[in-house]
C-alpha positions in Angstrom: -16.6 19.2 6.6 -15.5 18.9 2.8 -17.8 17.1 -0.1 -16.5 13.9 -1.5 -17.6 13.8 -4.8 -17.4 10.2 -6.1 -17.6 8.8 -9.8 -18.0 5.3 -10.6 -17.2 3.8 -14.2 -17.4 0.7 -15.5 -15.2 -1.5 -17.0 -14.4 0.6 -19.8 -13.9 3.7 -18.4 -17.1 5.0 -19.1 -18.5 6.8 -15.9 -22.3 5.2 -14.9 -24.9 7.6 -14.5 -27.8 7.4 -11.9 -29.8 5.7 -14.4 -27.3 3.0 -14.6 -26.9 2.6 -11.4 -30.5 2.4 -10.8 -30.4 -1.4 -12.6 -27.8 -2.3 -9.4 -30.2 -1.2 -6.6 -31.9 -4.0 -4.6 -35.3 -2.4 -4.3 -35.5 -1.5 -8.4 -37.6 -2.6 -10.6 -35.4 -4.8 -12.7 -33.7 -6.4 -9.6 -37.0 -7.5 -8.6 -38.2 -8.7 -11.6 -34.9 -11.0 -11.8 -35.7 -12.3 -8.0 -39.1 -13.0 -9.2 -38.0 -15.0 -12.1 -35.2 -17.0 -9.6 -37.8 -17.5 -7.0 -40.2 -19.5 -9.3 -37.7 -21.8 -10.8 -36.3 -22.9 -7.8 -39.7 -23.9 -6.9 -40.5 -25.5 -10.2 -37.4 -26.9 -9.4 -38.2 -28.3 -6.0 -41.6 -29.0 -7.1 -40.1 -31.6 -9.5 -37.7 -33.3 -7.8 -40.1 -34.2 -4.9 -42.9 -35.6 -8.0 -39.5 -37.8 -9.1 -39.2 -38.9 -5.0 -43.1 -40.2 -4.9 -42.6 -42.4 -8.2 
């Protein structure tokens, strides 16, 4: 069985390393952090459209 070797670049040509790749991962740190930040305003969000429904 051969090795594929496989490169990825980005949309310059330049070829992302590990490290760059790492901010794509689901489980990482950053990705989390972004979730995190999504989850709450949609709840703020939610939060405020149902105070506007009781008025």
């Amino acid at each position: 069985m051969a090795l594929k070797i496989v490169r990825r670049y980005d949309a310059n040509g330049r070829e992302l390393t590990e490290k760059d790749l790492e901010t794509f991962r689901l489980d990482s740190p950053v990705v989390r952090e972004i979730l995190a930040n999504l989850n709450r305003e949609v709840e703020e969000g939610i939060r405020q459209k149902e105070k506007k429904g009781d008025d």
